[in-house]
mmCIF file of the N, C-alpha and C atoms, coordinates in Angstrom:
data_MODEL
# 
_entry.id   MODEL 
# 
loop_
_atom_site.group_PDB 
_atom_site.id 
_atom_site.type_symbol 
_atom_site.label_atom_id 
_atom_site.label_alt_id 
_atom_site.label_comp_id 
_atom_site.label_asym_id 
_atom_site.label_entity_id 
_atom_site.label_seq_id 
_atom_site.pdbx_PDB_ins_code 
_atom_site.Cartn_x 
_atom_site.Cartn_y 
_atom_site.Cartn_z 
_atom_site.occupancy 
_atom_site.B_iso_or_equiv 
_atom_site.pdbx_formal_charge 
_atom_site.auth_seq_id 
_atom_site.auth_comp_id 
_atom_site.auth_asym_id 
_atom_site.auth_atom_id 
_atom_site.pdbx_PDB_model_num 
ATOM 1   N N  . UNK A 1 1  ? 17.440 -52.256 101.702 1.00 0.00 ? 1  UNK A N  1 
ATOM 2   C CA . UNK A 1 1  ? 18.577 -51.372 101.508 1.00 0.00 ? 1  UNK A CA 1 
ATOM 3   C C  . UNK A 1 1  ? 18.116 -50.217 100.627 1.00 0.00 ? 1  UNK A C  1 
ATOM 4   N N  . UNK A 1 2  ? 18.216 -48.977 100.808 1.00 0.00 ? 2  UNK A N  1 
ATOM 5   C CA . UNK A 1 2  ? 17.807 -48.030 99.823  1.00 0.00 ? 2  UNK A CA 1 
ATOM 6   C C  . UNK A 1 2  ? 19.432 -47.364 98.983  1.00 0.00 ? 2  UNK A C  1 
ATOM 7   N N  . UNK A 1 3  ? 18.639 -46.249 98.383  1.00 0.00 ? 3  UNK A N  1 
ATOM 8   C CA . UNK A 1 3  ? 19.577 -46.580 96.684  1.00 0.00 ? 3  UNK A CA 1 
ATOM 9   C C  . UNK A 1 3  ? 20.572 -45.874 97.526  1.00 0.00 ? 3  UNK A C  1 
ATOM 10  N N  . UNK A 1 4  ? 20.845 -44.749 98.625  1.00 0.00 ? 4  UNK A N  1 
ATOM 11  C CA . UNK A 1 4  ? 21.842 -44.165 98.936  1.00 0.00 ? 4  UNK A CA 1 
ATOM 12  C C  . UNK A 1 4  ? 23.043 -45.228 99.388  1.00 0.00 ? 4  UNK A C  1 
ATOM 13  N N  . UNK A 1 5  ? 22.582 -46.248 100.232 1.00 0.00 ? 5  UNK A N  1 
ATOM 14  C CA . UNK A 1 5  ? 23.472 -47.327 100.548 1.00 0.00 ? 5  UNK A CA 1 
ATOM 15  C C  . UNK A 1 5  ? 24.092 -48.227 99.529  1.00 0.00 ? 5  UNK A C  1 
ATOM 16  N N  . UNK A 1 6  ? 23.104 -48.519 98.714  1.00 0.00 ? 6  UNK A N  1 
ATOM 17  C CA . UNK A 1 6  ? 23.520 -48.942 97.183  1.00 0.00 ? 6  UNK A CA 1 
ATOM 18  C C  . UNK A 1 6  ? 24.270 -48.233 95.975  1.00 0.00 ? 6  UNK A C  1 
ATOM 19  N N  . UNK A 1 7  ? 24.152 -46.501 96.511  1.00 0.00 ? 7  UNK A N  1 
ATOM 20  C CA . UNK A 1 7  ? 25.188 -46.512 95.342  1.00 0.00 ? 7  UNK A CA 1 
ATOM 21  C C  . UNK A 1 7  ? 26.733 -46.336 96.333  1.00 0.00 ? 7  UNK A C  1 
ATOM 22  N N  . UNK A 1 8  ? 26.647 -46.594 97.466  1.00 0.00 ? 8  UNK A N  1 
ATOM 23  C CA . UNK A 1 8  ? 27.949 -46.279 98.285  1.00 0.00 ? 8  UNK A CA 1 
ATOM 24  C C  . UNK A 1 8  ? 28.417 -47.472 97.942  1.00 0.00 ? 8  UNK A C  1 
ATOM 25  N N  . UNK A 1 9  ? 27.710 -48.672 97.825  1.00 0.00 ? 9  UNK A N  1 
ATOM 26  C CA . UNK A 1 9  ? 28.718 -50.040 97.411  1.00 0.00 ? 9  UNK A CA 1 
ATOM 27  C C  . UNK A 1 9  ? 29.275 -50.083 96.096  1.00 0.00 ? 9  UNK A C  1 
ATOM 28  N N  . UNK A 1 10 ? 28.128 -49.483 95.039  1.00 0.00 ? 10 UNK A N  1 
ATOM 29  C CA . UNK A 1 10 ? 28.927 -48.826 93.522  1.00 0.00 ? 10 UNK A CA 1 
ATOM 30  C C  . UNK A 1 10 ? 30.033 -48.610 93.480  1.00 0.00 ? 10 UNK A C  1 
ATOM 31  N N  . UNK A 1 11 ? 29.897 -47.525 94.410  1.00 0.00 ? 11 UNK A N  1 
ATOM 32  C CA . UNK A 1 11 ? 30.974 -46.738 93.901  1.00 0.00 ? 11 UNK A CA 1 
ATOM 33  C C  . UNK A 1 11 ? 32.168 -47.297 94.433  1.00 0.00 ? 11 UNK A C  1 
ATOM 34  N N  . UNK A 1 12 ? 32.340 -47.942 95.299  1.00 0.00 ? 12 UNK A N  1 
ATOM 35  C CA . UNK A 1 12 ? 33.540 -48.542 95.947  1.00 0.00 ? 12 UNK A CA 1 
ATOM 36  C C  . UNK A 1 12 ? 33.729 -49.852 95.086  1.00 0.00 ? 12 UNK A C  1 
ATOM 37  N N  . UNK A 1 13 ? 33.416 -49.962 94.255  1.00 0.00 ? 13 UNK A N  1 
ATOM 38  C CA . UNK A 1 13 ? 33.422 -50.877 93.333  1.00 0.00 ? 13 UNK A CA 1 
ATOM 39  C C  . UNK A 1 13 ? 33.980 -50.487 92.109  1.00 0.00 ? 13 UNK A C  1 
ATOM 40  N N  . UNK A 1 14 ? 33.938 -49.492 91.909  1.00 0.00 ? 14 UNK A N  1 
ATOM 41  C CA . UNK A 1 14 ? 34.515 -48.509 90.736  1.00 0.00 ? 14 UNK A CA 1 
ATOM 42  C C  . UNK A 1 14 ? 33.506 -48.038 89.657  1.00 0.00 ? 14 UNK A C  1 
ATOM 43  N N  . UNK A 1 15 ? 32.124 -48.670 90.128  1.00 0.00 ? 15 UNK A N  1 
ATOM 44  C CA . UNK A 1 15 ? 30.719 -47.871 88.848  1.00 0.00 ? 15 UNK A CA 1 
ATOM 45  C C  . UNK A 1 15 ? 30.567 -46.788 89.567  1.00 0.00 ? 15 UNK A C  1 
ATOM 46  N N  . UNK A 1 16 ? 30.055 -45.953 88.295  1.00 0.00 ? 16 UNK A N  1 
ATOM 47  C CA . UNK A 1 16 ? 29.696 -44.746 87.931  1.00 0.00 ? 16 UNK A CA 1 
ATOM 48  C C  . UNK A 1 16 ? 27.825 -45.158 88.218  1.00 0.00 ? 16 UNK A C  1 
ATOM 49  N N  . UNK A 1 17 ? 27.025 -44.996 89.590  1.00 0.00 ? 17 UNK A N  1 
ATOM 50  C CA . UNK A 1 17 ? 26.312 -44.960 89.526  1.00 0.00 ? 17 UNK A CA 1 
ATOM 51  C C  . UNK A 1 17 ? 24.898 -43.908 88.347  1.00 0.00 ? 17 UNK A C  1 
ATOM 52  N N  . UNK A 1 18 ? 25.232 -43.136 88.172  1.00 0.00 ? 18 UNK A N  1 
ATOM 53  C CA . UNK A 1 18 ? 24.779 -41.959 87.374  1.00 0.00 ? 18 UNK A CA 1 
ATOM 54  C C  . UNK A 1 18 ? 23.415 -41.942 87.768  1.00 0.00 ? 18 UNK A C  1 
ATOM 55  N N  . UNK A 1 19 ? 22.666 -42.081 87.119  1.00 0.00 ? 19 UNK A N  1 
ATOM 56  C CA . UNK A 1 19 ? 20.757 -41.832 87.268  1.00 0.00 ? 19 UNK A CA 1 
ATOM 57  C C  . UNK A 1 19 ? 20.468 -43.399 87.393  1.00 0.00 ? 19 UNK A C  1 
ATOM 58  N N  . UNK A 1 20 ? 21.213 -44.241 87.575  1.00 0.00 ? 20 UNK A N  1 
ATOM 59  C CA . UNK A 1 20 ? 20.760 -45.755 87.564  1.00 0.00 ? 20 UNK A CA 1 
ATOM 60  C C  . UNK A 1 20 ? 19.554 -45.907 88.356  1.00 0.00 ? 20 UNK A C  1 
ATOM 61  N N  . UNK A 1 21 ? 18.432 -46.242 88.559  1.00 0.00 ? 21 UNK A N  1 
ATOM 62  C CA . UNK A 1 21 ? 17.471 -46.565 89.540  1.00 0.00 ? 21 UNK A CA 1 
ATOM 63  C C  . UNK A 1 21 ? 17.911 -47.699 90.277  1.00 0.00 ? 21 UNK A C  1 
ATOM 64  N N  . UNK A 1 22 ? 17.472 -48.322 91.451  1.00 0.00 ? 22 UNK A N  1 
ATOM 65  C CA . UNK A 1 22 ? 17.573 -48.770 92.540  1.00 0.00 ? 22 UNK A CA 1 
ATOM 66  C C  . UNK A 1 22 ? 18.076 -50.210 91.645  1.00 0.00 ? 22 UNK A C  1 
ATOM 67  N N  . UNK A 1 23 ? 17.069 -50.843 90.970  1.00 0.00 ? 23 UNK A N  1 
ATOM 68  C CA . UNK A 1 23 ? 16.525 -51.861 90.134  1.00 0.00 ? 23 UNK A CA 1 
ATOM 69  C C  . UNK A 1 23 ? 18.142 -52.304 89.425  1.00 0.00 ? 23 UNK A C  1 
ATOM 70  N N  . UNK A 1 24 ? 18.199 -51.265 88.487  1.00 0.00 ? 24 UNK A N  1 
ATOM 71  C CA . UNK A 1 24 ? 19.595 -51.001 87.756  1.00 0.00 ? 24 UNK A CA 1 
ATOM 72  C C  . UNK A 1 24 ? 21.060 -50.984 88.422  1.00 0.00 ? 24 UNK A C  1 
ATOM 73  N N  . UNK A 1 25 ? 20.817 -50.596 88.917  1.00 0.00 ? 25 UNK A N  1 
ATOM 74  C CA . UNK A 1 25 ? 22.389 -50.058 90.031  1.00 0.00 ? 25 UNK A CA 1 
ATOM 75  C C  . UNK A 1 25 ? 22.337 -51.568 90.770  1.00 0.00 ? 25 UNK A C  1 
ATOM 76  N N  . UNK A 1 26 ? 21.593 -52.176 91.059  1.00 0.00 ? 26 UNK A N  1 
ATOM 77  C CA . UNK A 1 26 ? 21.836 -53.703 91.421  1.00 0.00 ? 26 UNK A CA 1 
ATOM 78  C C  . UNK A 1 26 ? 22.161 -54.824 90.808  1.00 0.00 ? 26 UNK A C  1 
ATOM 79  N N  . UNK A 1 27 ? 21.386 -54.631 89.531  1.00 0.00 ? 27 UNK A N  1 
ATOM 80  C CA . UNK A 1 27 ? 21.993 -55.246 88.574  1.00 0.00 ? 27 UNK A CA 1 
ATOM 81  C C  . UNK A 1 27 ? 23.561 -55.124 87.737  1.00 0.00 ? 27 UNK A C  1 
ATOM 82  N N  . UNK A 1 28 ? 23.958 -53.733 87.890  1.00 0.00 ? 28 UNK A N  1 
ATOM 83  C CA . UNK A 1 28 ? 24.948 -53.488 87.829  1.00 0.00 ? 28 UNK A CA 1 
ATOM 84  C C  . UNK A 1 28 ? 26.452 -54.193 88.390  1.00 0.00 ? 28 UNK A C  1 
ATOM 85  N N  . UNK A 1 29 ? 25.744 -53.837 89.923  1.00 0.00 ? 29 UNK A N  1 
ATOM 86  C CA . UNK A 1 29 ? 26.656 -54.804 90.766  1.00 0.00 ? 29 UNK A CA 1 
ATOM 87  C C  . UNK A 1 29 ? 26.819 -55.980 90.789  1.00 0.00 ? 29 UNK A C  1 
ATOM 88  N N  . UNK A 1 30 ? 25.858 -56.478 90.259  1.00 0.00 ? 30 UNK A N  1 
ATOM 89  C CA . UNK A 1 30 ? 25.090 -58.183 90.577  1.00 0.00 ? 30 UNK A CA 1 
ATOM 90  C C  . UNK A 1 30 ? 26.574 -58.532 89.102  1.00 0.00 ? 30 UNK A C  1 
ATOM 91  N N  . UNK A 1 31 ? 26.389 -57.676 87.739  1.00 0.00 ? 31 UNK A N  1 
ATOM 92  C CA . UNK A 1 31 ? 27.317 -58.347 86.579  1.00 0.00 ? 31 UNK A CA 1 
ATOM 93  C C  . UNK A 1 31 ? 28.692 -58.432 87.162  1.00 0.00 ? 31 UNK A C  1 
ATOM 94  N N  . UNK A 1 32 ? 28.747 -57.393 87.759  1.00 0.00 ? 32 UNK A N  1 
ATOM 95  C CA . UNK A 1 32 ? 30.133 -57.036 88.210  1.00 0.00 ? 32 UNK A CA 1 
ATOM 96  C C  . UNK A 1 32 ? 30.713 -58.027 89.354  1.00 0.00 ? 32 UNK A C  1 
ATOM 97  N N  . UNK A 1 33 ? 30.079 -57.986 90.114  1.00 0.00 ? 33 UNK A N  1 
ATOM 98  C CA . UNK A 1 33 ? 30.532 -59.376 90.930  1.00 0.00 ? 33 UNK A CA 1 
ATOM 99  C C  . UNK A 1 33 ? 30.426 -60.995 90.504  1.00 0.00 ? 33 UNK A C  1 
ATOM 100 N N  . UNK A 1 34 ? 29.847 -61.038 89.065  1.00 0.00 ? 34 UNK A N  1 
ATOM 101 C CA . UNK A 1 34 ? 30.225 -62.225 88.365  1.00 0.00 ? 34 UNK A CA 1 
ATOM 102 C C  . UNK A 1 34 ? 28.986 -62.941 88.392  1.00 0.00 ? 34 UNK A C  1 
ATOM 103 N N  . UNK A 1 35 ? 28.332 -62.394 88.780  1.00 0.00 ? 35 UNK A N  1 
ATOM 104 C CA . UNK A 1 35 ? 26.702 -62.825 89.286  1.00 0.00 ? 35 UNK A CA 1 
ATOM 105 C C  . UNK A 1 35 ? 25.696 -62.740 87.875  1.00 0.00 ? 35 UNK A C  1 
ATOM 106 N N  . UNK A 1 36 ? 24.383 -63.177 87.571  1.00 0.00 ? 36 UNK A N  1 
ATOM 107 C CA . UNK A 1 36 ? 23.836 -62.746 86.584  1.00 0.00 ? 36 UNK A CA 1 
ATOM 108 C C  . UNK A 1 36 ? 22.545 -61.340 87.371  1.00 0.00 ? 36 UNK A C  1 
ATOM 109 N N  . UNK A 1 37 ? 22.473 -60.672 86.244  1.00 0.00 ? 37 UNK A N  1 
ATOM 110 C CA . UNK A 1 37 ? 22.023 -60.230 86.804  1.00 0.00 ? 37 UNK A CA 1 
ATOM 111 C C  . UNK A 1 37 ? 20.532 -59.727 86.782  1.00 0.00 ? 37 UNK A C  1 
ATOM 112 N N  . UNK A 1 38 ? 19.992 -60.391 87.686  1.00 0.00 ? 38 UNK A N  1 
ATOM 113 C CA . UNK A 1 38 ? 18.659 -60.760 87.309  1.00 0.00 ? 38 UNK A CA 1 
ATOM 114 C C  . UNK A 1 38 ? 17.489 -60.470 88.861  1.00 0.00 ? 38 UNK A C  1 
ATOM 115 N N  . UNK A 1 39 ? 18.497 -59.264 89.656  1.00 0.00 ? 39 UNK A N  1 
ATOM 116 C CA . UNK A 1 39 ? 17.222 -58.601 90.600  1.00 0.00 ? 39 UNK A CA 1 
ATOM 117 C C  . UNK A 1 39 ? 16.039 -58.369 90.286  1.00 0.00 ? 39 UNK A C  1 
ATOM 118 N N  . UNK A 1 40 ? 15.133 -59.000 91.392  1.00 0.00 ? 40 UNK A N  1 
ATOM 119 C CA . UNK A 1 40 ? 13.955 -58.355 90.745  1.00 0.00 ? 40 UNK A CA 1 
ATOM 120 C C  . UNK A 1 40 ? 12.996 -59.364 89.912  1.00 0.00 ? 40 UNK A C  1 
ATOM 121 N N  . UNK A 1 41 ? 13.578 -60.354 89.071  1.00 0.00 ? 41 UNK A N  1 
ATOM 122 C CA . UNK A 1 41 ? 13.306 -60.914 88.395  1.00 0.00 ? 41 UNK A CA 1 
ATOM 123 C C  . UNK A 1 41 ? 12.495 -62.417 88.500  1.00 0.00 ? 41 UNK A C  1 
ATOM 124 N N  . UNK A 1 42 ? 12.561 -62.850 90.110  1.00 0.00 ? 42 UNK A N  1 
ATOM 125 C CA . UNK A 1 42 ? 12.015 -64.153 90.597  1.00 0.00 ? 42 UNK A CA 1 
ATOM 126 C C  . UNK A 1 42 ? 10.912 -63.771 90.980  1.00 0.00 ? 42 UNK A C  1 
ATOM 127 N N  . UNK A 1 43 ? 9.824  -64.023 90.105  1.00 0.00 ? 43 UNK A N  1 
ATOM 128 C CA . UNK A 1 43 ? 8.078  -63.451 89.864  1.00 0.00 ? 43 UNK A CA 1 
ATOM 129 C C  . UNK A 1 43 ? 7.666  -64.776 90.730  1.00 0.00 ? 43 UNK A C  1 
ATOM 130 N N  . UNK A 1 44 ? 8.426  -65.558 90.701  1.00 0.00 ? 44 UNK A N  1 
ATOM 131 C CA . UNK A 1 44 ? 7.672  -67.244 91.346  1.00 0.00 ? 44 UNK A CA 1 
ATOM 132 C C  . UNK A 1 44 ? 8.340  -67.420 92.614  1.00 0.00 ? 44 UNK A C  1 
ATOM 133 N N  . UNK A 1 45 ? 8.890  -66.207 93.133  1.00 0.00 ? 45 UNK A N  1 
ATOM 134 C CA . UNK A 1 45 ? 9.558  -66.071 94.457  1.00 0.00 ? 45 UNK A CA 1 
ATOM 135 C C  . UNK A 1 45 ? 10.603 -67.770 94.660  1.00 0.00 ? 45 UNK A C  1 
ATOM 136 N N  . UNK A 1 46 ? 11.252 -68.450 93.484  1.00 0.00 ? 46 UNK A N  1 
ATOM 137 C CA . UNK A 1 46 ? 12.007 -68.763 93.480  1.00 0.00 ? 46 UNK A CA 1 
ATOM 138 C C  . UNK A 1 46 ? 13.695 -68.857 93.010  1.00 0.00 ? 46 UNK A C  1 
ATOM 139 N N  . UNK A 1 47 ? 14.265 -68.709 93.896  1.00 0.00 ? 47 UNK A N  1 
ATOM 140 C CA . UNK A 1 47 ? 15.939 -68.427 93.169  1.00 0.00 ? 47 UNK A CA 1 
ATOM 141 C C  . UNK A 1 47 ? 17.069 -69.375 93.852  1.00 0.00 ? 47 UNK A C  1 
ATOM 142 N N  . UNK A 1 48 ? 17.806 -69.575 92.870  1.00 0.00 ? 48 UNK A N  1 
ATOM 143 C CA . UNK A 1 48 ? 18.926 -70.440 93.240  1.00 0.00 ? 48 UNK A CA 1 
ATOM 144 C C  . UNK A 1 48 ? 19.841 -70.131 93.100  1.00 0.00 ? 48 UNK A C  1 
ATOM 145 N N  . UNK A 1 49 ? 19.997 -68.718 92.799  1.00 0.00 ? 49 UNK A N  1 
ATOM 146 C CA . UNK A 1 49 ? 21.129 -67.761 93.662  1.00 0.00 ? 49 UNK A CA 1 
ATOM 147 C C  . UNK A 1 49 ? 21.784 -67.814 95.274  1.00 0.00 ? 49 UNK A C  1 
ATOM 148 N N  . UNK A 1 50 ? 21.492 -68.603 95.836  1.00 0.00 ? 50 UNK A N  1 
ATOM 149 C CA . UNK A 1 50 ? 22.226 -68.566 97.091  1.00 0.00 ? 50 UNK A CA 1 
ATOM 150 C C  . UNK A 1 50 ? 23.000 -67.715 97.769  1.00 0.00 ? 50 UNK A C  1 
ATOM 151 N N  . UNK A 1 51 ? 23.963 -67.556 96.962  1.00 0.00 ? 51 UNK A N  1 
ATOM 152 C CA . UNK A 1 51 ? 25.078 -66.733 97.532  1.00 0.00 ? 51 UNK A CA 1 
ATOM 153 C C  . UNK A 1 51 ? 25.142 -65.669 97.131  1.00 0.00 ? 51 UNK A C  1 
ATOM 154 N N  . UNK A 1 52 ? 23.785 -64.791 96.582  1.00 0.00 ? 52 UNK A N  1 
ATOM 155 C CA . UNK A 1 52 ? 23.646 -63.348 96.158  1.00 0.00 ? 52 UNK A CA 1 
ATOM 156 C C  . UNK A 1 52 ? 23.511 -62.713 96.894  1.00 0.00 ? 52 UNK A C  1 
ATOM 157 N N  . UNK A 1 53 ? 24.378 -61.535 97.368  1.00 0.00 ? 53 UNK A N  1 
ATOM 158 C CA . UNK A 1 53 ? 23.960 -60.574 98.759  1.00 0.00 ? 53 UNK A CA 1 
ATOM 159 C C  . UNK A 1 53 ? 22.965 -59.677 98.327  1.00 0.00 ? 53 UNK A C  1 
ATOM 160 N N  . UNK A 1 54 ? 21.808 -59.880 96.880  1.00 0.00 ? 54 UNK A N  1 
ATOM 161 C CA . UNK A 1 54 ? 21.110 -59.280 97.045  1.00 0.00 ? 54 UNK A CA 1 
ATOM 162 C C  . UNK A 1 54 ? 19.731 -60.008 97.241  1.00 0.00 ? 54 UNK A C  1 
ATOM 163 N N  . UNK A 1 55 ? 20.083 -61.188 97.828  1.00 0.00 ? 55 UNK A N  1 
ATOM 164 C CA . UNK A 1 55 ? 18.810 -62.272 97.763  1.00 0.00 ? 55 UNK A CA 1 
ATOM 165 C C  . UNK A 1 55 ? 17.449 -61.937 98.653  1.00 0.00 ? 55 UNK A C  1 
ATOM 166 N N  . UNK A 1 56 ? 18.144 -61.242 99.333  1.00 0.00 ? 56 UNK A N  1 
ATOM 167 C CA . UNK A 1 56 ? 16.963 -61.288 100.787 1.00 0.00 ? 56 UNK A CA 1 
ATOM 168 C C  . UNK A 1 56 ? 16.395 -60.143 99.780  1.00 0.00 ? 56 UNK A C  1 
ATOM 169 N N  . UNK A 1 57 ? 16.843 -58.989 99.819  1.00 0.00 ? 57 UNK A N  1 
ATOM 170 C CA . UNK A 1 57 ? 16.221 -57.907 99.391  1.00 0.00 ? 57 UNK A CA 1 
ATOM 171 C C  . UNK A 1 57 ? 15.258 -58.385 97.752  1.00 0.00 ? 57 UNK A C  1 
ATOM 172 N N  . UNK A 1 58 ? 16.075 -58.882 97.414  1.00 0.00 ? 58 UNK A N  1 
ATOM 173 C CA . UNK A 1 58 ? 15.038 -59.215 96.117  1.00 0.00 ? 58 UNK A CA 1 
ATOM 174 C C  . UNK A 1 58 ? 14.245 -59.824 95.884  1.00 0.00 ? 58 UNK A C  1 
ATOM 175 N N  . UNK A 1 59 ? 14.256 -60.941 96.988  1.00 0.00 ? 59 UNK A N  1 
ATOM 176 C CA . UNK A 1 59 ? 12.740 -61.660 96.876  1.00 0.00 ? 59 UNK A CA 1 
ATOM 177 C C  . UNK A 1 59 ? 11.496 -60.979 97.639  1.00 0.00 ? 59 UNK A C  1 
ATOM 178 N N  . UNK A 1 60 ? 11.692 -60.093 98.838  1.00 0.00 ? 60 UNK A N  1 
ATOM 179 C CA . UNK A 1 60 ? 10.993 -59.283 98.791  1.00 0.00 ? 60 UNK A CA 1 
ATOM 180 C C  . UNK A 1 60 ? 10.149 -58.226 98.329  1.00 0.00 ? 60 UNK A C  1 
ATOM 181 N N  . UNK A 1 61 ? 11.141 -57.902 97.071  1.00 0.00 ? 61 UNK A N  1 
ATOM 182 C CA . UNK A 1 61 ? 11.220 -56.967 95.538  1.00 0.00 ? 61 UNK A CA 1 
ATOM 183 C C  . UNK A 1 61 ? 9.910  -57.845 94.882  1.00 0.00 ? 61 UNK A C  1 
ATOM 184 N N  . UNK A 1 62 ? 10.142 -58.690 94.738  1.00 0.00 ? 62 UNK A N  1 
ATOM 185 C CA . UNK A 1 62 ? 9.498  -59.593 93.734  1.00 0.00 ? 62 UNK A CA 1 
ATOM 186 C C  . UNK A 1 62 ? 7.818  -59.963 94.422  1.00 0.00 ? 62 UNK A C  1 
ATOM 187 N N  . UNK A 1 63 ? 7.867  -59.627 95.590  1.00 0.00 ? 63 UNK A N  1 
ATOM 188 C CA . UNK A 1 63 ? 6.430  -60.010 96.165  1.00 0.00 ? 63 UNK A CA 1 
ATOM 189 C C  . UNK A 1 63 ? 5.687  -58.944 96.296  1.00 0.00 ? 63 UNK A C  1 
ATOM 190 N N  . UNK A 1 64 ? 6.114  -57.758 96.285  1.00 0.00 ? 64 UNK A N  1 
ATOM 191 C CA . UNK A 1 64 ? 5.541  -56.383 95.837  1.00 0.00 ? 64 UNK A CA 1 
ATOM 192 C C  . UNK A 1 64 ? 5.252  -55.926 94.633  1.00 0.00 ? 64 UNK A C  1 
ATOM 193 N N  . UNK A 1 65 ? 5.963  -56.669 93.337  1.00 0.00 ? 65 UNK A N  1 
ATOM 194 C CA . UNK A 1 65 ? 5.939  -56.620 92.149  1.00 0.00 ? 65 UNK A CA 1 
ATOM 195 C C  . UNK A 1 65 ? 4.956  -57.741 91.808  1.00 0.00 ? 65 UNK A C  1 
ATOM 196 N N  . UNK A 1 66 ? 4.127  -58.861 92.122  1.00 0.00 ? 66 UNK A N  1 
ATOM 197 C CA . UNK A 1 66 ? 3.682  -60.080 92.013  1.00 0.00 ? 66 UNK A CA 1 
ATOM 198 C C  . UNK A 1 66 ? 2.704  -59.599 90.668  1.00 0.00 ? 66 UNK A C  1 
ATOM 199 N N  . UNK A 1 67 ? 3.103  -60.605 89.831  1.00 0.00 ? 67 UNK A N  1 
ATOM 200 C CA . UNK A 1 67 ? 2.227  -60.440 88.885  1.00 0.00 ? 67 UNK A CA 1 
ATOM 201 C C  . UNK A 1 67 ? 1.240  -61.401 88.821  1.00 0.00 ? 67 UNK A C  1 
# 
């Protein structure tokens, strides 16, 4: 998903995307929907987030980021 599609869900959400980067503006959403928010963040390409609609995209995130 790129950030233009991501900040269209923002904003229909009621955030103020502003200069948020891709990274940020997900996490954003992720608090806001009650979620923690922690895109990006599964370095061991494991998560038990399930029901995060940003799951697919972020474990992908995380295998490009591999530390």
């Amino acid at each position: 998903m790129n950030v233009k599609e991501i900040t269209k869900i923002a904003k229909s959400r009621g955030i103020k995307p502003g200069r948020l980067n891709k990274t940020l503006l997900i996490r954003t959403i992720q608090l806001e929907e009650g979620n923690f928010d922690c895109y990006g963040t599964a370095y061991s390409e494991e998560c038990d987030q399930h029901q995060c609609s940003w799951r697919k995209d972020c474990l992908g995130q995380t295998k490009q980021v591999k530390h």
